[in-house]
Residue, then its C-alpha position, 0 to 999 in steps of 0.5 A: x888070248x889076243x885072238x878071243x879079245x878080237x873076236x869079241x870086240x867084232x861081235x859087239x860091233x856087229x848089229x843085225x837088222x831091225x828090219x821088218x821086226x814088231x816092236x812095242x815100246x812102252x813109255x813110247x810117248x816121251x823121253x827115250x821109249x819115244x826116241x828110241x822107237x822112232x829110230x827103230x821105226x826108221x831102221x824099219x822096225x814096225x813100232x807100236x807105241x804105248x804110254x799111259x797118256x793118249x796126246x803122247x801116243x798120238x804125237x809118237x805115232x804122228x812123228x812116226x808117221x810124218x817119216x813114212x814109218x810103219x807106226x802102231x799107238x796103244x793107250x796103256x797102264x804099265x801099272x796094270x798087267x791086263x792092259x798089257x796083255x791088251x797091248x801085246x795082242x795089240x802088236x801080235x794081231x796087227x803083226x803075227x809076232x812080237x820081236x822086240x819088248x822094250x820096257x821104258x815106262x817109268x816114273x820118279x818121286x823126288x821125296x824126303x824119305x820121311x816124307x814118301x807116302x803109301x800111295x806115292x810108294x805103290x804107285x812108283x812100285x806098280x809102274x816100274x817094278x810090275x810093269x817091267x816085270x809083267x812086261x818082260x813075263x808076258x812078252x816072254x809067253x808070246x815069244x815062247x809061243x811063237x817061236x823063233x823067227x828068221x834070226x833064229x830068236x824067239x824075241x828080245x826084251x829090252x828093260x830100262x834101268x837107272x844108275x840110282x840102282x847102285x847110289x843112295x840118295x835120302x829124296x829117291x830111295x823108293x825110286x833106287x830100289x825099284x831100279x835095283x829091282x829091274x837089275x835083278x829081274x834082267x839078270x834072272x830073266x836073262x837066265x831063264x829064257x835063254x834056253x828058249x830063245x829070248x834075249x833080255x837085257x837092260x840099258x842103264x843110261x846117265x842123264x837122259x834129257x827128258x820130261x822126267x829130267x826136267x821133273x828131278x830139277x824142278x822137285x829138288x829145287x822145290x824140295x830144298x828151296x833152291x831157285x830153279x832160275x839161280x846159279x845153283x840150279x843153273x850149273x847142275x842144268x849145264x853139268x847135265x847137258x854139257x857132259x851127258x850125251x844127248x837124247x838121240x845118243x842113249x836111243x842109238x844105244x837102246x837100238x842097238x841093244x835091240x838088235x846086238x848079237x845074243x851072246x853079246x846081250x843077254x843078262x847084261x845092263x848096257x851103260x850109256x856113259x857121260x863123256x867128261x871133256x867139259x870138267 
């Protein structure tokens, strides 16, 4: 037992090179589709960066760029499966192949249950849920199609989920549910792709200092007639910052997962937990 204990704490150290791998990250503009891909750009991937918003592709790409790393931006709806598509032909034609899906986009409505519109609901569900699952559907067709590379994968997909999937929360609870959605799509993905050589997975990261981050404080506060500039507000900023890993160690985790060994990965949802020294 002690034997297959070691034997697995060695795989999960293990990381395989990125290098040379066509990636696409979607919310690559922002937050942590953008640090994730310019990590991966920097271990040598070839990074394509999509977001919805045109300044946020520029910026992603002119970073990458600055760097001396092969960077590629794509303006896209994740909400949209034809733009997608467009996307992924994208990658493939610049290319020849597409490595690594990472699905990042994502947005957050902090609204009282009572008050969550239609409109509202949709437009969540249509970016998070269709998004991640066409997402991961129609990178599969391209790998399936493809075929194995060098590393004897057809491809890896790499979804973003949260850890509002598994709480209750009377202001997110559309929000809570497409990401228990992107858990049960992970898993049954996972299971059925396997046998053709696509790894898929998930990162469930904690508090990740981002745009949408600073948008949960401000609505909350909004919400429940909080100052964003008192006390309240400023302890739960310190909480966030003072026992969440920065930025740059939740990208170092999704890149990771980018490039782990299979068995290790695959059907999994990776967390990224707060230390807690600062209690």
């Amino acid at each position: 037992m002690e034997e297959l204990f070691a034997a697995a704490s060695d795989a999960a150290q293990t990381e395989l090179s990125v290098a040379g791998k066509a990636v696409l990250v979607t919310g690559g503009g922002a937050g942590l589709g953008r640090a994730a891909g310019l990590l991966l750009a920097e271990r040598g991937a070839r990074v394509a960066f999509a977001d919805v918003r045109p300044e946020r592709v520029d910026g992603a790409v002119a970073a990458a760029r600055a760097a001396s790393r092969d960077a590629l931006g794509i303006v896209a709806d994740v909400a949209d499966p034809t733009q997608l598509e467009r996307a992924i032909a994208s990658v493939v034609a610049a290319h020849g192949r597409l490595d690594v899906m990472v699905n990042a986009a994502g947005v957050i409505h902090v609204v009282p249950f009572l008050e969550v519109s239609p409109e509202e609901y949709r437009r969540l569900m249509a970016v998070n849920v269709d998004g991640t699952f066409f997402g991961t559907q129609l990178a599969a067709r391209q790998m399936v199609a493809q075929g194995p590379g060098p590393d004897g994968l057809a491809g890896r997909i790499v979804n973003v989920t949260s850890p509002s999937a598994e709480s209750n929360s009377d202001n997110q609870t559309a929000y809570a549910m497409s990401k228990a959605a992107v858990n049960r799509l992970t898993g049954g993905a996972a299971a059925a792709l396997y046998r053709h050589r696509v790894v898929v997975a998930a990162l469930k990261p904690y508090g990740v200092p981002s745009p949408m981050l600073r948008g949960i404080f401000e609505r909350r506060a909004e919400a429940q007639g909080v100052d964003p500039l008192g006390p309240a507000t400023a302890r739960a900023r310190h909480l966030v910052h003072g026992r969440f890993e920065p930025l740059e160690v939740h990208a170092a985790v999704l890149a990771w997962v980018c490039a782990a060994p299979p068995e290790v990965v695959n059907g999994r949802v990776v967390t990224t937990v707060p230390h807690v020294e600062s209690l």
